[in-house]
matplotlib code that plots the C-alpha trace (Angstrom):
import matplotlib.pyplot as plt

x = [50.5, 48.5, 47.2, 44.1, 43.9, 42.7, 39.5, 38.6, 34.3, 31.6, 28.9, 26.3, 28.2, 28.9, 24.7, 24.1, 26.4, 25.4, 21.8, 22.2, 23.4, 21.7, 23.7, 23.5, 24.0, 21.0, 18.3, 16.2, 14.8, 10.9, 9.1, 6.1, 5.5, 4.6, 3.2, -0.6, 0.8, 2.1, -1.2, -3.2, -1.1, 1.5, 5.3, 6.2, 5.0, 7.2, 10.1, 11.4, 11.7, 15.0, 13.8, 16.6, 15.0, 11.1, 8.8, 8.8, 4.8, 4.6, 2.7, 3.1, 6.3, 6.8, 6.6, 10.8, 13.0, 15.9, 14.6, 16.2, 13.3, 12.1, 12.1, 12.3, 12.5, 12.5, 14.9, 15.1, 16.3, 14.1, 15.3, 13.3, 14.0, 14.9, 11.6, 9.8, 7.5, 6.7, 3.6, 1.9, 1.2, 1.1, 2.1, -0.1, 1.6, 5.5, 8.4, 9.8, 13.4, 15.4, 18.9, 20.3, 23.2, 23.0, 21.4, 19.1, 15.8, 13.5, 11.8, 8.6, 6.7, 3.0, 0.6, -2.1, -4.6, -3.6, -1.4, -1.1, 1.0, 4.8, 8.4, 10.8, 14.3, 16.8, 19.0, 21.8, 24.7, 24.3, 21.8, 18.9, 15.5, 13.2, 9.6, 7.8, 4.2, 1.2, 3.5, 2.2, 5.4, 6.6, 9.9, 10.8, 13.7, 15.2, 18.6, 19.9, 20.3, 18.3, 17.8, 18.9, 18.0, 17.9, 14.3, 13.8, 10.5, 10.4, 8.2, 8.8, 5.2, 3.7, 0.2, -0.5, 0.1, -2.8, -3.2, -4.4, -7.0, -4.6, -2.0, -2.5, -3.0, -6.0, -8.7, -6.4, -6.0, -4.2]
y = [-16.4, -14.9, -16.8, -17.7, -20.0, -19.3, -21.6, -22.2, -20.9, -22.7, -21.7, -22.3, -20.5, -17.3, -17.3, -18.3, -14.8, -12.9, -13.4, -12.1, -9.2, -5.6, -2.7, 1.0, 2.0, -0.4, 1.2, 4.0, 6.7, 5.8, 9.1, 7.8, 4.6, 7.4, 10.0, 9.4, 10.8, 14.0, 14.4, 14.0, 16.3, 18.2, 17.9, 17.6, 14.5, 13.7, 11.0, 8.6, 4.1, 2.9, -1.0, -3.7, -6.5, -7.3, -4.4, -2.9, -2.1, 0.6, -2.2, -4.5, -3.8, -7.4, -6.6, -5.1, -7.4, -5.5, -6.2, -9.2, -11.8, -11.4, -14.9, -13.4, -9.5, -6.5, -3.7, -0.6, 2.8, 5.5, 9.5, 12.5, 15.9, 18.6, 19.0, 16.2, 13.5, 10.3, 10.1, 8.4, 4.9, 1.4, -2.1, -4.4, -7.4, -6.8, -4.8, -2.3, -0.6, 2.2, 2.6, 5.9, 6.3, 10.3, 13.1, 13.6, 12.3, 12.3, 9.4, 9.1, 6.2, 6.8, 6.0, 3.2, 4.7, 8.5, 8.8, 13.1, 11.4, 10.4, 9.8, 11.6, 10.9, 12.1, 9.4, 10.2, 8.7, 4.8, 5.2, 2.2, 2.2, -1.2, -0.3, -3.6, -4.5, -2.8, 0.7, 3.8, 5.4, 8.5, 10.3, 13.5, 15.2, 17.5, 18.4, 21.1, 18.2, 15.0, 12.1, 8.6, 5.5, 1.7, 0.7, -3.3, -4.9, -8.3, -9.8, -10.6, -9.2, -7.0, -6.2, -2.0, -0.1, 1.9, 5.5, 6.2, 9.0, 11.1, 10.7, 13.5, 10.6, 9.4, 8.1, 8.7, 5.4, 4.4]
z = [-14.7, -11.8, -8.8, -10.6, -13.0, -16.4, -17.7, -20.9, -21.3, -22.7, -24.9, -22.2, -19.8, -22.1, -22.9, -19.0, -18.1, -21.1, -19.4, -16.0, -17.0, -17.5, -18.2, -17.4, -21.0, -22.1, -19.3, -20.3, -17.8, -17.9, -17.2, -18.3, -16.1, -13.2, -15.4, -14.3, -11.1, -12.7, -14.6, -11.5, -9.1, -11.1, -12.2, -9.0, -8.7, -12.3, -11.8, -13.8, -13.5, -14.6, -14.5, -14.0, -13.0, -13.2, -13.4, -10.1, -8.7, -11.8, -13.8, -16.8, -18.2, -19.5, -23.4, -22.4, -23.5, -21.5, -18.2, -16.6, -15.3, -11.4, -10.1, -6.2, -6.7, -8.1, -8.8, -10.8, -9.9, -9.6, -10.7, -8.8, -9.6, -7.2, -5.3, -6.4, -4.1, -4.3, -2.4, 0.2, -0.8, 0.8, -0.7, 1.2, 0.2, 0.3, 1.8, -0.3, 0.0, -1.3, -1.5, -2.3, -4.9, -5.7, -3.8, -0.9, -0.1, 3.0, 3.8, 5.9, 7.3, 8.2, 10.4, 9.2, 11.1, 10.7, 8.0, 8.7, 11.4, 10.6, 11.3, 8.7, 8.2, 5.6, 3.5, 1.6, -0.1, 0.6, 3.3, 3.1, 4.6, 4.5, 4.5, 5.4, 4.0, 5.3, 6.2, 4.4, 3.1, 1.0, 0.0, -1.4, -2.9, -0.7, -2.0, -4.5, -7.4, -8.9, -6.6, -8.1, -5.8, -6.0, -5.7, -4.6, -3.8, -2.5, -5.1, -8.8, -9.3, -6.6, -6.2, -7.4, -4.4, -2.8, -2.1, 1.9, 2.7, 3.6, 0.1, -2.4, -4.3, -2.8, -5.7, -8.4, -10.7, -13.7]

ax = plt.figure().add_subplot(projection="3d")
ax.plot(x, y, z, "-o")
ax.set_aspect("equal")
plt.show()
């Protein structure tokens, strides 16, 4: 016998876990919950949602049965190819962060008033950046493989993001 004691489950307890939980092997790479992007500006604005928990800002995703419910959050993991952006955008209501598990990205925040100017940094392996609300911000893939990172926004349901004057976004809509 170890140090910790062995407990009998419950029913309630094995549905309660059973729950809470959302694994890798039940995710699928969403390329399309972004693809208006890519259709606007080009593949190298292509990159894929891998949704966890709630639907990130990409939209109604609600009709996915696999996607644990959001009661304070979201999180999903976001793929981007070698070369690939996401682009300017701001959330006006909530901070947004990304963790990064694989690869290399560089992260800018913008100015609200100019948003040609910017700080840049690059993030790698377990590096974290918190963008609060009201921050123009943008990343892009700068390494020699795909980028995987944690993407969390501090809503269950987060109001679309918008694309400033100066985003190569700017005007397009879903």
């Amino acid at each position: 016998m170890t140090n910790v004691e062995q407990r009998t489950s419950t029913p309630e307890l094995e549905t309660l876990i059973d729950s809470c939980i959302a694994s890798r092997e039940t995710r699928d790479e969403d390329w399309a919950a972004l693809g208006f992007q890519a259709q606007a500006g080009g593949d190298r604005f292509k990159r894929a949602q891998i949704r966890y928990i709630g639907s990130g800002a990409t939209g109604n995703h609600e009709d996915d049965n696999r996607i644990l419910r959001a009661d304070h959050f979201t999180f999903s993991n976001m793929r981007l190819p070698v070369g690939a952006v996401g682009p300017e955008h701001t959330h006006h209501d909530v901070e947004e962060v990304f963790f990064v598990l694989e690869g290399e990205l560089e992260v800018a925040v913008h100015d609200v008033e100019d948003g040609h100017k910017k700080a840049v940094r690059r993030l790698g392996y377990r590096d974290l950046i918190r963008v609060p609300a009201g921050v123009p911000r943008s990343l892009a893939n700068v390494g020699d493989t795909d980028a995987l990172f944690c993407v969390i926004i501090g809503t269950p349901k987060p109001q679309l993001p918008t694309y400033p004057p100066s985003s190569e976004m700017h005007g397009v809509t879903r």
